[in-house]
N, C-alpha and C positions, 0 to 999 in steps of 0.2 A: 504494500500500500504506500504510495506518495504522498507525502505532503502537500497539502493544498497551499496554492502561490499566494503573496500575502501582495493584496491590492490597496493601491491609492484609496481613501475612505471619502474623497471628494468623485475618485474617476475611478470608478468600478473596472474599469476596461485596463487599465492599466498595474501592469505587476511591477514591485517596489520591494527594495531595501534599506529603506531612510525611513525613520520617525523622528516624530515631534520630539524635541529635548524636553517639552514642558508637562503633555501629555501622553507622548509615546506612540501617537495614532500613524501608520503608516501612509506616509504624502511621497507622490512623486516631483519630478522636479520643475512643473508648475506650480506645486504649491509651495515649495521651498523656499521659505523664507529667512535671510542669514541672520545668527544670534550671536551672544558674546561666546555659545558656548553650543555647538551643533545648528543645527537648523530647526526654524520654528514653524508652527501651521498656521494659516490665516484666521484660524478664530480663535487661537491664542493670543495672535498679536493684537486682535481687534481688543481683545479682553486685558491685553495689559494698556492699550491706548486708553482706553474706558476709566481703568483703573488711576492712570496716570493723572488724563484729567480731572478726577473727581479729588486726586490730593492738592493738584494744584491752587495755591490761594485765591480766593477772590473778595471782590469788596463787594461792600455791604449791597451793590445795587447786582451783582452776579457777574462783575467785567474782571478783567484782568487785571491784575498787580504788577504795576511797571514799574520798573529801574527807577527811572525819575518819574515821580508822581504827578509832578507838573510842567511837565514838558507840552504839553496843548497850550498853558495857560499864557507859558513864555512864547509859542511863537506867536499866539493870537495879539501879544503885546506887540514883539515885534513886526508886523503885517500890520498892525495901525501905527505904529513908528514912520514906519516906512512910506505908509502911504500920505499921515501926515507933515512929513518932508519934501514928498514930490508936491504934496498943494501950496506947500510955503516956496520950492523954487519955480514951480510953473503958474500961479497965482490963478484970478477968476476961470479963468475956461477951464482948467482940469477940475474946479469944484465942482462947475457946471454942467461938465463932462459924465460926472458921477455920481453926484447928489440926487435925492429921488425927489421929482416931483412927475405927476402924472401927465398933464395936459401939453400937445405939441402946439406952443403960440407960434412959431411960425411955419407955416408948411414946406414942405423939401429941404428943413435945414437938420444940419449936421448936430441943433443942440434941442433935440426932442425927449420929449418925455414915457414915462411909462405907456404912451397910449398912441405914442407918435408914432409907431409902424416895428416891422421887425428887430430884433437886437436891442431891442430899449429893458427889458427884460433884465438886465444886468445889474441897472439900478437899484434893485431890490437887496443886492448883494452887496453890492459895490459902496452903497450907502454907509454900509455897516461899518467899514473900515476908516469911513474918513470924518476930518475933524479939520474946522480952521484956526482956531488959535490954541496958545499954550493951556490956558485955563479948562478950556474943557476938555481937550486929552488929556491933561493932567488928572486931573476929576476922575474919567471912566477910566484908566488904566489901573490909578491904586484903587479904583473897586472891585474893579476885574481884578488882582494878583490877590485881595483881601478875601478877596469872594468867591472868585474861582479856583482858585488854587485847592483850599482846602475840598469844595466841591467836587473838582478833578480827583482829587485821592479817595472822595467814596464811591463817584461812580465809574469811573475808568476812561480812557483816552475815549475811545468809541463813542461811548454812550453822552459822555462829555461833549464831546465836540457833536456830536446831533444835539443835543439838548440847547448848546449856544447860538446855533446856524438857526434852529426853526424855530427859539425864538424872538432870534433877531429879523426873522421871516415875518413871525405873525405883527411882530412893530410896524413892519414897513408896509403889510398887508393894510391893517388898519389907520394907516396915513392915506395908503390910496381910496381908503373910502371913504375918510371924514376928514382930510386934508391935504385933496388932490392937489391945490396949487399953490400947496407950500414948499419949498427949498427945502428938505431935510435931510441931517446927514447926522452920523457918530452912531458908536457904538451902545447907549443908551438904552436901545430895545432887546440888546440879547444881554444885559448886562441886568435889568428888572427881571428878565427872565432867570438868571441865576439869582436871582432876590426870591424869587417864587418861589423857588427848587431847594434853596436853603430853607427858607421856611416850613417845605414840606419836609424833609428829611432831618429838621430838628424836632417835628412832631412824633415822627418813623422813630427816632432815637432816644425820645421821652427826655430829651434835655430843653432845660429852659428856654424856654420861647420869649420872655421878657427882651432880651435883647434884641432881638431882629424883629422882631415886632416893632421897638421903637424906631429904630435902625428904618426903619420899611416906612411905617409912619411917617419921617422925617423926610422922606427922599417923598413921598409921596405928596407930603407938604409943600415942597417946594416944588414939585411937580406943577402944581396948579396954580403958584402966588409967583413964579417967577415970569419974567418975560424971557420971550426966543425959547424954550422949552415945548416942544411938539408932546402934548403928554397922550395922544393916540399912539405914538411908538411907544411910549412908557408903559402905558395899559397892555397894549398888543403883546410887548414882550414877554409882562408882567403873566397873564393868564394864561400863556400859550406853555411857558415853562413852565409853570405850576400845576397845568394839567399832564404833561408830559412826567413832572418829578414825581406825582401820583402814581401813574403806570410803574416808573421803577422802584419806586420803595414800598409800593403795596403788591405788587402784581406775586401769585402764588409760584413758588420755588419752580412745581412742576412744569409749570407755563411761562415760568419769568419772562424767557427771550419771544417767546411769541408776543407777550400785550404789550413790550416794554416797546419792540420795533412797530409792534402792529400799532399801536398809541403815536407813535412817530410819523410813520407813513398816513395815519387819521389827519393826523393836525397839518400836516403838509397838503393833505387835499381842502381842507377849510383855506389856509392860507389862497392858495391857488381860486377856489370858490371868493371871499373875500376879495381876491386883486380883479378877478374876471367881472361881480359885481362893480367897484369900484370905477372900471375901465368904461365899460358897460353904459356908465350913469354919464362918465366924461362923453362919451360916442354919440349918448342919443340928442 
């Protein structure tokens, strides 16, 4: 009597001398996978990846733990640095260029607004980064490093940097619907929206709300008593992050990465819905 051939456990068809170093299960040499120490099966390695990631740390919102914790925070500083430079050496037209306001006063010219025709679209973005004097980027940047910084180290570079972009989104959104043909620019809107987001994750962490509460208060106060202050980016940004910081610090472990993006990609279609009505109002 013969010994029966000992076959690949994925390919029946095929007779093999190799096992799993982990499990022992006989794989031929498509399923060989190289180890520190023989060769492995693919659903060992699937099961040490699995394994891997679950030891991996994460923060409180379910993102990664980076090296430097606030490395988004600092390039987002520097990118309004920067662009605040180019507007102090290229003076009115590159504000002009960038600044969002909706409505095209003059037909076929090169400084149209969100509603002026294609490629205007930018401005919603473009906004966010610019600033003309010392004082007010002075202003939002140590808010941002105050405020974002620590923000960045609980939710992660990723979720971070969506959380700052849509709601510096919904700012600029809610400009084009209640202050189409206003000049507006700075980081302002995604800056309220880290206001929101701290606030909800100081609720998430049962730590004192007293301070950012007044903190919040007091920006909010001046929101509306100062002049030049567009406080529809302030609000836009304000509620757009705070419903966004909701999804990541409440959303259930199991589903975290589902509501947390799925909550992201929601708010981005409001935004979009938002600018379209806004555009919409200027057209008719």
């Amino acid at each position: 009597m013969t010994d029966q051939a000992v076959r690949c456990y994925r390919h029946p068809d095929r007779e093999t001398g190799i096992r799993c170093s982990r499990c022992e299960r006989p794989i031929c040499p498509e399923c060989m996978i190289n180890a520190s120490v023989g060769f492995h099966c693919p659903e060992c390695v699937r099961e040490g990846r699995r394994a891997a990631q679950a030891a991996e740390p994460r923060t409180v919102a379910g993102g990664s733990v980076a090296g430097d914790p606030r490395l988004v925070t600092k390039v987002l500083i520097g990118l309004n640095l920067l662009v605040f430079l180019l507007a102090r050496v290229e003076g009115g037209p590159f504000v002009k260029a960038l600044g969002l306001f909706t409505p095209c006063y003059v037909p076929d010219s090169v400084q149209c607004g969100v509603a002026g025709g294609p490629g205007e679209w930018y401005r919603l973005v473009s906004s966010m980064f610019l600033h003309q004097d010392f004082a007010h980027i002075a202003f939002n940047m140590l808010s941002l490093w105050w405020i974002g910084g620590p923000l960045e180290t609980l939710l992660g570079r990723a979720r971070y940097t969506a959380l700052y972009l849509i709601a510096g989104l919904g700012g600029s959104a809610l400009v084009v619907l209640l202050a189409p043909e206003t000049l507006t620019l700075g980081a302002s809107g995604a800056i309220y929206g880290l206001f929101g987001a701290t606030a909800v994750f100081v609720k998430r962490l049962r730590m004192d709300m007293r301070p950012v509460l007044i903190l919040l208060g007091l920006n909010l106060l001046f929101t509306f008593t100062w002049a030049n202050i567009s406080w529809e980016a302030h609000i836009g940004g304000l509620v757009t992050g705070a419903v966004i910081a909701v999804a990541m610090a409440y959303a259930p472990r199991s589903r975290r990465a589902l509501v947390q993006w799925g909550t992201c990609v929601a708010m981005l279609a409001a935004v979009a819905v938002t600018v379209w009505a806004g555009v919409a109002n200027i057209s008719a």
